[in-house]
Residue frames as a rotation matrix with the C-alpha (Angstrom) as fourth column:
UNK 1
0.578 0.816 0.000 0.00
0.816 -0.578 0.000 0.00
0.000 0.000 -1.000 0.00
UNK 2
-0.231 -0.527 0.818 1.60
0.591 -0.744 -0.312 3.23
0.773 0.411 0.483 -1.38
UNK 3
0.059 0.093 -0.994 1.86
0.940 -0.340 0.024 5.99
-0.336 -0.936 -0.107 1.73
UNK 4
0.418 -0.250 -0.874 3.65
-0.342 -0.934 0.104 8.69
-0.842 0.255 -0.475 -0.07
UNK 5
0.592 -0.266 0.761 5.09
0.655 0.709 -0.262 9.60
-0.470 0.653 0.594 -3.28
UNK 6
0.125 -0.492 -0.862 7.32
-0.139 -0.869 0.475 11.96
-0.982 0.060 -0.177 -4.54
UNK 7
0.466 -0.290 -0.836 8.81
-0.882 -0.225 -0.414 12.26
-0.068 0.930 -0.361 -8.90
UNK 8
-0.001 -0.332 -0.943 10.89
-0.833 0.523 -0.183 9.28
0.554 0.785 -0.277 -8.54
UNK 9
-0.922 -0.342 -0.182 9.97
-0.182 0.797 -0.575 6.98
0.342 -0.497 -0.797 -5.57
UNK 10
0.004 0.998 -0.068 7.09
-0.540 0.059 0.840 5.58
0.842 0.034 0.539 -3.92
UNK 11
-0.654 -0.294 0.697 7.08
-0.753 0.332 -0.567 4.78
-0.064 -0.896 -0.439 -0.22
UNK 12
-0.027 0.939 -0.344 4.67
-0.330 0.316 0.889 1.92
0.943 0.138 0.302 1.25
UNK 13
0.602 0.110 0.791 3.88
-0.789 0.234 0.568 -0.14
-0.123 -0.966 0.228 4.49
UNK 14
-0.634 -0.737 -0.236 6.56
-0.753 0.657 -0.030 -2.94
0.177 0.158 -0.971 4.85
UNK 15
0.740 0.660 -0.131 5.08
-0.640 0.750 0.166 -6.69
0.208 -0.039 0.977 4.55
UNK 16
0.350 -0.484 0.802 6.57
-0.018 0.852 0.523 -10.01
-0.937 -0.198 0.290 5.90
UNK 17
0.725 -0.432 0.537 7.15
0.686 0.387 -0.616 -10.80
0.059 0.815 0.577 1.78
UNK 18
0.815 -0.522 0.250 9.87
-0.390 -0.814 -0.431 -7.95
0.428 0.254 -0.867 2.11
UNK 19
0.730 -0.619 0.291 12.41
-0.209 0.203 0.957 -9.98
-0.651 -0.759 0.018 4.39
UNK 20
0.680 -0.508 0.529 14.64
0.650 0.751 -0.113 -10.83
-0.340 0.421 0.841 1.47
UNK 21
0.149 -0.523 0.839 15.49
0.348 -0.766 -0.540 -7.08
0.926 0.373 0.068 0.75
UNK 22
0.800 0.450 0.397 15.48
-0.247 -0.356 0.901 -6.68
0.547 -0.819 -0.174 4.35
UNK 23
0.848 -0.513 0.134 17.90
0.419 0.803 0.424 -9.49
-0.324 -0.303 0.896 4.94
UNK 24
0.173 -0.804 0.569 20.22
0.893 -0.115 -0.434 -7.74
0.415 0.583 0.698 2.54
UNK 25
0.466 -0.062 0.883 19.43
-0.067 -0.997 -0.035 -3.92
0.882 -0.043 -0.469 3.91
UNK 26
0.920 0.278 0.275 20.16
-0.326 0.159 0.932 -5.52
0.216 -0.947 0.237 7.57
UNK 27
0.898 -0.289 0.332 23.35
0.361 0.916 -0.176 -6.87
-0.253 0.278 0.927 6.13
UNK 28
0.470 -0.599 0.648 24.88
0.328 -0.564 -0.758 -4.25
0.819 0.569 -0.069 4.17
UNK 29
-0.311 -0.877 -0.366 28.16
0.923 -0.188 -0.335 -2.51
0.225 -0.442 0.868 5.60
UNK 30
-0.322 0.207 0.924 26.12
-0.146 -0.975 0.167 0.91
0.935 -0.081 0.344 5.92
UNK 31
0.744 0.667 -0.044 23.41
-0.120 0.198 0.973 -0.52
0.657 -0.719 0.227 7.97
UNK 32
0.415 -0.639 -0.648 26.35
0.837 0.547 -0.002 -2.82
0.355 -0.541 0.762 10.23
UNK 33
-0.581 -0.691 0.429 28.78
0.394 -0.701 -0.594 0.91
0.712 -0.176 0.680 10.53
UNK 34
-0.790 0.190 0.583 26.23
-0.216 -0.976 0.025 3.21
0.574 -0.106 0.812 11.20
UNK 35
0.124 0.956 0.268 22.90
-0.743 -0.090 0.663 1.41
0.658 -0.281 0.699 12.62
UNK 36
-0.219 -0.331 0.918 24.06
-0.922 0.377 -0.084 -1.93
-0.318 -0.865 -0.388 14.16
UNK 37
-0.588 0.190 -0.786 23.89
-0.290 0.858 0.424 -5.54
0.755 0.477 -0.450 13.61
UNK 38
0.158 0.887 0.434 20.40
-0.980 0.086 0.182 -6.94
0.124 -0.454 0.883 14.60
UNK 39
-0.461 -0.455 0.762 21.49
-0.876 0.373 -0.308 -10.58
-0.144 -0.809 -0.570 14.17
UNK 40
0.470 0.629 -0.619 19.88
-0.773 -0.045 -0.633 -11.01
-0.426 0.776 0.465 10.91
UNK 41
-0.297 -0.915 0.271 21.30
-0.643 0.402 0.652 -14.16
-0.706 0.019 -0.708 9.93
UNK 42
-0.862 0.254 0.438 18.37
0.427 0.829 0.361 -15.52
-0.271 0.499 -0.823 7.65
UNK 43
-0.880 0.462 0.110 15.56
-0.173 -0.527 0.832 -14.51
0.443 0.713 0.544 5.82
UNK 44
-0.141 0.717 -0.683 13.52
0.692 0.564 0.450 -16.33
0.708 -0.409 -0.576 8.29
UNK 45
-0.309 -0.590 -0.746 14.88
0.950 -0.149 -0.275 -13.71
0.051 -0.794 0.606 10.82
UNK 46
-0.950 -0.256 -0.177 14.14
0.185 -0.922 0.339 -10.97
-0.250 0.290 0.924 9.07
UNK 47
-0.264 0.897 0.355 10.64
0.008 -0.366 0.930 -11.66
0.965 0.248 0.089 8.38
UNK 48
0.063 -0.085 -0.994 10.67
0.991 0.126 0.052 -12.19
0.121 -0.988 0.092 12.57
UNK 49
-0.897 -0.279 -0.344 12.45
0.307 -0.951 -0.029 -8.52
-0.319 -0.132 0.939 12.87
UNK 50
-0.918 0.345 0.196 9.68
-0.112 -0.698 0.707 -7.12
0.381 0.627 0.679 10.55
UNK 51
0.063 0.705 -0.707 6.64
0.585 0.548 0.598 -8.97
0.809 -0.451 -0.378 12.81
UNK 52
0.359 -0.091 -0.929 8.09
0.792 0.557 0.251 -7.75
0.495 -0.825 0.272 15.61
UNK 53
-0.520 -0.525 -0.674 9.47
0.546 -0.811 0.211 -3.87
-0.657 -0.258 0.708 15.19
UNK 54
-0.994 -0.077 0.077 8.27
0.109 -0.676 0.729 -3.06
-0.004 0.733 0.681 12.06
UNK 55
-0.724 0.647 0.241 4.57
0.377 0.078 0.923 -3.78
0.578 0.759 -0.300 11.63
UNK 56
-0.139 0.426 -0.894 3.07
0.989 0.024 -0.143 -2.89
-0.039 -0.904 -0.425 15.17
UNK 57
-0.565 0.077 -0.821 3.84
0.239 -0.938 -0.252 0.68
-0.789 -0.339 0.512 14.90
UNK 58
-0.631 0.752 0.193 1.29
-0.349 -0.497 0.795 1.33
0.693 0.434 0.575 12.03
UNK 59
0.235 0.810 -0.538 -1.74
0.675 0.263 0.690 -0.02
0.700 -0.525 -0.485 14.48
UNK 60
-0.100 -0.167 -0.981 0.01
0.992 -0.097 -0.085 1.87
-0.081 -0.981 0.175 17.35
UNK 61
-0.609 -0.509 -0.608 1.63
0.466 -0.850 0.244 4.97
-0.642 -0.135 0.755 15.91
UNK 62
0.553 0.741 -0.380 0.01
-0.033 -0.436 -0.899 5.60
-0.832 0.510 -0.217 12.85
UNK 63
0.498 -0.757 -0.422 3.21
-0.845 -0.316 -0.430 5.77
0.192 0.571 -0.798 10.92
UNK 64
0.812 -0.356 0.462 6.04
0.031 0.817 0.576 3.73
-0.582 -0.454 0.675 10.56
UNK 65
-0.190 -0.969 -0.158 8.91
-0.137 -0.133 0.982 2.94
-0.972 0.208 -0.107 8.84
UNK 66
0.887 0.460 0.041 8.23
-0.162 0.393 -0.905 2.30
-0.432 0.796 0.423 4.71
UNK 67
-0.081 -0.962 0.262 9.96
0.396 0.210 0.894 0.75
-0.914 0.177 0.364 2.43
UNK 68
-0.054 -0.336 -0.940 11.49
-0.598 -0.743 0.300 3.52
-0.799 0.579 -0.161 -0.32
UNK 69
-0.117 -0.413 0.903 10.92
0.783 0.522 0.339 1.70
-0.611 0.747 0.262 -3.83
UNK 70
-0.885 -0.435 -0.167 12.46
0.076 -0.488 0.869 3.29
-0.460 0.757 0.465 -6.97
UNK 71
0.371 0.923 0.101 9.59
-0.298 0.222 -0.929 3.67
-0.879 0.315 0.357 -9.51
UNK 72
0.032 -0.578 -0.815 11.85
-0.983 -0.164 0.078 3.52
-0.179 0.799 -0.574 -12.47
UNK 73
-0.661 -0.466 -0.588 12.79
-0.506 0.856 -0.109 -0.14
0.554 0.225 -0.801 -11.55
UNK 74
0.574 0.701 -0.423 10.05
-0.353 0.678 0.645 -1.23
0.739 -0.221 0.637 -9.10
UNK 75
0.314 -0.522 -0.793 12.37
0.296 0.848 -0.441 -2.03
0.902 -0.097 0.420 -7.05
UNK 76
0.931 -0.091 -0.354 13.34
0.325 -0.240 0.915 -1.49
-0.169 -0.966 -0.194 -3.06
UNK 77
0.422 -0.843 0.332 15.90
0.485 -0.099 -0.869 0.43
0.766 0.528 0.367 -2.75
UNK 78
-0.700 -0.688 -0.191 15.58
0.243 0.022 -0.970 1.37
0.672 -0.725 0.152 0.87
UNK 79
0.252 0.774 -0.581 13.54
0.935 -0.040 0.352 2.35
0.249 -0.632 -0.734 3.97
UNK 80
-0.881 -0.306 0.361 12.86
0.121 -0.883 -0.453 5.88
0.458 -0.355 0.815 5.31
UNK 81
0.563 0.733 -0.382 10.00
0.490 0.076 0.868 6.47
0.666 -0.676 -0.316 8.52
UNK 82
0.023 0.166 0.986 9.07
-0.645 -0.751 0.141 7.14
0.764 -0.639 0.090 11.73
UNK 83
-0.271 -0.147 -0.951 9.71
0.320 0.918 -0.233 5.83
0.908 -0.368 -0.202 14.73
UNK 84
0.343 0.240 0.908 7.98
-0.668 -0.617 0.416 6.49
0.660 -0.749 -0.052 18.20
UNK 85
-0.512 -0.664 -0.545 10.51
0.046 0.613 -0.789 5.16
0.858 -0.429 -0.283 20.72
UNK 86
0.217 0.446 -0.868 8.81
0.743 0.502 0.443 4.78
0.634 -0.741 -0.222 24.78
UNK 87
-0.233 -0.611 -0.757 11.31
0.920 -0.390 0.031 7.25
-0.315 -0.689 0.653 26.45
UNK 88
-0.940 -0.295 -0.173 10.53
0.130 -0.777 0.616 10.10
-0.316 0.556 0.769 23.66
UNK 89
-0.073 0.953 -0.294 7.68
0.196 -0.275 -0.941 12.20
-0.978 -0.126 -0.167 23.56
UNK 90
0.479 -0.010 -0.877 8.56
-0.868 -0.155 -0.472 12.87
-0.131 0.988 -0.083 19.51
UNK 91
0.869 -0.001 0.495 9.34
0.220 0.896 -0.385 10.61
-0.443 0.443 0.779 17.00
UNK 92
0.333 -0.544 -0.770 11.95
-0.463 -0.806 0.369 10.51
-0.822 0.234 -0.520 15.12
UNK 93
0.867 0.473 -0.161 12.64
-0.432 0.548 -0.717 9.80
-0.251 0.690 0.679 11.67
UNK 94
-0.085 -0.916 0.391 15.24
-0.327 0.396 0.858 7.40
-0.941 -0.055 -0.334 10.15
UNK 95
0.766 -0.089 -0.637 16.48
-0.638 0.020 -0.770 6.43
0.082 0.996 -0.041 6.30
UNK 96
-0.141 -0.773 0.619 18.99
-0.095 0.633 0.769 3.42
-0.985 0.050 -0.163 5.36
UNK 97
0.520 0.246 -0.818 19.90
-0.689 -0.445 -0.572 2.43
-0.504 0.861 -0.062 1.83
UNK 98
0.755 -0.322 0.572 21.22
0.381 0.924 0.017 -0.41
-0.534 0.205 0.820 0.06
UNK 99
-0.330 -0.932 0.152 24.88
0.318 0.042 0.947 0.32
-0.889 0.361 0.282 -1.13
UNK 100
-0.777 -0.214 0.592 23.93
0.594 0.065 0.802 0.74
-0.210 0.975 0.076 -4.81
UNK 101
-0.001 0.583 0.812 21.60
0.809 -0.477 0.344 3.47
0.588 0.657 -0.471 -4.14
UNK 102
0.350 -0.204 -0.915 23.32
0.746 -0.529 0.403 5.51
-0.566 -0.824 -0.033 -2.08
UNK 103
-0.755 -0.442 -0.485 24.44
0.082 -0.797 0.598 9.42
-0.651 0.411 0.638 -3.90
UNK 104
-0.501 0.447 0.741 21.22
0.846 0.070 0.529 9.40
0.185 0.892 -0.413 -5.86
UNK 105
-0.830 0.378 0.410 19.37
-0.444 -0.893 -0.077 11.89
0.336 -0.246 0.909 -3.88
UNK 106
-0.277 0.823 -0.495 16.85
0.108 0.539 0.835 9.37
0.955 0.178 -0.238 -2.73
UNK 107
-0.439 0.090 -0.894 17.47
0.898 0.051 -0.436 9.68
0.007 -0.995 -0.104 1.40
UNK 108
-0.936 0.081 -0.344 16.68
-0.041 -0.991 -0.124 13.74
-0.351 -0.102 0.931 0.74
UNK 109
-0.521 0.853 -0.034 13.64
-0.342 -0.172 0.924 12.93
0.782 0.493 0.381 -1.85
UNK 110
-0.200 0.704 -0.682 12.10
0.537 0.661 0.525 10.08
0.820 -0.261 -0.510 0.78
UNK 111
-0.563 -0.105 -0.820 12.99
0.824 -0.155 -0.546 12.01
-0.070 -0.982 0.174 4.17
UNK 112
-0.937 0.287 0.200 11.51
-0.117 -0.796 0.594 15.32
0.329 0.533 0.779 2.62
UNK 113
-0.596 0.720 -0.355 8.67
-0.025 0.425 0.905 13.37
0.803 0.548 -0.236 1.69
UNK 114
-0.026 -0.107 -0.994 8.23
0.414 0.904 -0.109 12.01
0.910 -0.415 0.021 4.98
UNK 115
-0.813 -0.199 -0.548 8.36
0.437 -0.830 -0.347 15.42
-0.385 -0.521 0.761 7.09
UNK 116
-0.602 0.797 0.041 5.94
-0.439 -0.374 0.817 17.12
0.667 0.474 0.575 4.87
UNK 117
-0.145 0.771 -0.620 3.99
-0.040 0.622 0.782 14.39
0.989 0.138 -0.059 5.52
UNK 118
-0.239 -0.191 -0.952 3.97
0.912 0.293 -0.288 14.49
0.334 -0.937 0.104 9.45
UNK 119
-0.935 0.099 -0.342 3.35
0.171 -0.717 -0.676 18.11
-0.312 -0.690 0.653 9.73
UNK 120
-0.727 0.584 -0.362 0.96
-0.687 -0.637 0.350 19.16
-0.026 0.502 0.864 7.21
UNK 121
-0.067 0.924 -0.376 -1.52
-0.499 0.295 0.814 15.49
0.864 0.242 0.442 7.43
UNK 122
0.164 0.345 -0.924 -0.70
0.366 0.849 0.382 14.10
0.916 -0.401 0.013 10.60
UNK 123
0.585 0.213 0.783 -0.02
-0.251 -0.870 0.424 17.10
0.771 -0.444 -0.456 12.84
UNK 124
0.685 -0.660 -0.308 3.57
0.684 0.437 0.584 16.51
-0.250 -0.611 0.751 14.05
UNK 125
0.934 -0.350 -0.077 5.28
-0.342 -0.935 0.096 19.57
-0.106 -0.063 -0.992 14.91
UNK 126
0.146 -0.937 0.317 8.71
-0.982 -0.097 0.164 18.30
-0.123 -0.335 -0.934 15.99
UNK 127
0.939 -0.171 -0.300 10.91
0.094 0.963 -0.253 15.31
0.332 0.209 0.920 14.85
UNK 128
0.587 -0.737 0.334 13.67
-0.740 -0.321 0.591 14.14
-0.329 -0.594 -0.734 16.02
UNK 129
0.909 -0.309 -0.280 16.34
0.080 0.788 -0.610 12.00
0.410 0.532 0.741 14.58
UNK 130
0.723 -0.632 0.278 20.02
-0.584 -0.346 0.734 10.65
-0.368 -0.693 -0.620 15.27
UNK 131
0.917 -0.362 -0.169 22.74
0.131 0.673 -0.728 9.41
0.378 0.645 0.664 14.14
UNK 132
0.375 -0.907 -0.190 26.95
0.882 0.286 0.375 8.71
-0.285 -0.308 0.907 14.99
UNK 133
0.483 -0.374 -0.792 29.36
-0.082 -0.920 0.384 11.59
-0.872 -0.121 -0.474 15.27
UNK 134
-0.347 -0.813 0.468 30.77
0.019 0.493 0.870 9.71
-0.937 0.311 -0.156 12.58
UNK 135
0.142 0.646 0.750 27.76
0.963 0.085 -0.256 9.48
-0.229 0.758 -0.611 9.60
UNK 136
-0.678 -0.165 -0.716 28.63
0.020 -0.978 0.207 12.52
-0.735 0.127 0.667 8.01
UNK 137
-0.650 0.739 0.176 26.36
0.525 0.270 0.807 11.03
0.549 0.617 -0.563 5.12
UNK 138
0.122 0.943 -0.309 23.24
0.961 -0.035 0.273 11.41
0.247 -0.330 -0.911 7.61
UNK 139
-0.306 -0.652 -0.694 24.63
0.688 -0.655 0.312 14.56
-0.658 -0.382 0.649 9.25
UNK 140
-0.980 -0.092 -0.175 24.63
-0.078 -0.633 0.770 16.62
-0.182 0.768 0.614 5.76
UNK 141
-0.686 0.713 0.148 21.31
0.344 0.138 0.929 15.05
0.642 0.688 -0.340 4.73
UNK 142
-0.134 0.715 -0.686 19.66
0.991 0.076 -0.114 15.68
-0.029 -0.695 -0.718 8.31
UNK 143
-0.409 -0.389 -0.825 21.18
0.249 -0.918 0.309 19.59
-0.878 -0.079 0.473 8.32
UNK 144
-0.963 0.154 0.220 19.53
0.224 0.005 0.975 19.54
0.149 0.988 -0.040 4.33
UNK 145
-0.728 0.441 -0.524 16.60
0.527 0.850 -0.017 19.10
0.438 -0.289 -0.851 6.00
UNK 146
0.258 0.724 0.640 16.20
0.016 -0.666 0.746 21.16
0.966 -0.182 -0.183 8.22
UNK 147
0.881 -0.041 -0.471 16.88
0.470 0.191 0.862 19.98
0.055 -0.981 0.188 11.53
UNK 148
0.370 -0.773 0.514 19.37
-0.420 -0.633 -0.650 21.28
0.828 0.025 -0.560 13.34
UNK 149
-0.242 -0.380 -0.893 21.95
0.414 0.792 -0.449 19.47
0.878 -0.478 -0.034 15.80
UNK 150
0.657 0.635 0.407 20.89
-0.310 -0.264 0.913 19.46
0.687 -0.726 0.024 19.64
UNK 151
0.134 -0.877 0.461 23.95
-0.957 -0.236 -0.171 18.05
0.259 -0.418 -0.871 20.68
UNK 152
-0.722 -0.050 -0.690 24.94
-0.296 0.923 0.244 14.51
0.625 0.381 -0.681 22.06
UNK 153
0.532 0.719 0.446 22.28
-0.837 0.525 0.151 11.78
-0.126 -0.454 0.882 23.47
UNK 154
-0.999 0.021 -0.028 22.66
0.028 0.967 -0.254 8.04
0.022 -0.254 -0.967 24.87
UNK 155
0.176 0.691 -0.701 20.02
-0.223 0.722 0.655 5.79
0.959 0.041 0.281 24.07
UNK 156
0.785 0.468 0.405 18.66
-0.568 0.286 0.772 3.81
0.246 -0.836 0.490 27.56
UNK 157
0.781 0.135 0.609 21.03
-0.192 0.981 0.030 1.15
-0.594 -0.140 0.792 27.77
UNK 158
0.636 -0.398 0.661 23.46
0.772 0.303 -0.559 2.05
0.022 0.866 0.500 25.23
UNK 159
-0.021 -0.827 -0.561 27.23
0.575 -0.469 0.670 3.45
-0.818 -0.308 0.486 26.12
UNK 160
-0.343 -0.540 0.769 27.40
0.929 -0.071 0.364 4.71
-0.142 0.839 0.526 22.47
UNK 161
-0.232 0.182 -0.956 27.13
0.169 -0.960 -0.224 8.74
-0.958 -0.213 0.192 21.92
UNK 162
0.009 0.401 0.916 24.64
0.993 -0.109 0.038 9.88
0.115 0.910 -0.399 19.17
UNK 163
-0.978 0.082 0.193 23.88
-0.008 -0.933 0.361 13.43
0.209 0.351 0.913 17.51
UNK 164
0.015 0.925 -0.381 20.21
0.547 -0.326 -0.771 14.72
-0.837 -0.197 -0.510 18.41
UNK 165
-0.875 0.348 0.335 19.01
-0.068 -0.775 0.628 16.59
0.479 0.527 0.702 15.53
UNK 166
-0.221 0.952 -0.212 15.29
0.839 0.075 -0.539 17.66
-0.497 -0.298 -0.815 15.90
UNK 167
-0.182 0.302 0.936 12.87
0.842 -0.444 0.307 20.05
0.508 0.844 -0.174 13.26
């Protein structure tokens, strides 16, 4: 089910039949650097991950993560959403890409997309997003945006120091 759309992509709701591009997006060396390894070790797994993180928050949140497909090729070419974490009165939004479609302008077209959408149909003032001192990738694209850094944050549970950005 198409969510959003923009000139050259087309977001939707993610489905269990997605775990095979999942498996790979969960895989890649971006995802592993910058997001973490979930421990994705099969395709079985991944439709598990997507049961289990991904599909709940449309019933809960309203929103979720989608997966980003090209229209040109039909084809997935990454994920870009919301997330409403427990600890955090805003959401915040997140983008990953599969190696071969990374420098197209697609994280800017989908995240865009994705903002719009949140203020203007679902009446969400303020997002928040994060990412490693390191991801200059995300960094540039978050600062493209709009957002602007808030300085560093720790996750519950997690030694590792992130960037706050927020709209």
């Amino acid at each position: 089910m198409t969510v959003l759309e923009t000139d050259r992509l087309m977001l939707r709701k993610i489905e269990v039949s997605d775990a095979p591009f999942f498996y790979e997006l969960f895989n890649s060396e971006g995802w592993l650097t910058y997001i973490g390894d979930r421990n994705i070790q099969t395709v079985l797994d991944a439709e598990q991950q997507i049961k289990e993180k991904y599909l709940p928050s449309y019933k809960t949140n309203g929103y979720g993560s989608y997966v980003v497909v090209e229209k040109a090729s039909n084809m997935p070419v990454g994920t870009c959403g919301m997330y409403k974490r427990e600890n955090l009165e805003n959401p915040d939004i997140g983008f990953a890409f599969l190696p071969s479609h990374l420098r197209k302008g697609y994280g800017y077209e989908s995240a865009h997309a994705v903002l719009q959408h949140a203020r203007e149909n679902m009446g969400i003032p303020k997002v928040l997003a994060f990412t490693l001192p390191k991801n200059i990738a995300s960094i540039r694209l978050l600062e493209k945006l709009g957002l602007t850094s808030k300085g560093s944050y720790f996750h519950e549970g997690n030694p590792e120091e992130l960037i706050l950005y927020a709209t």
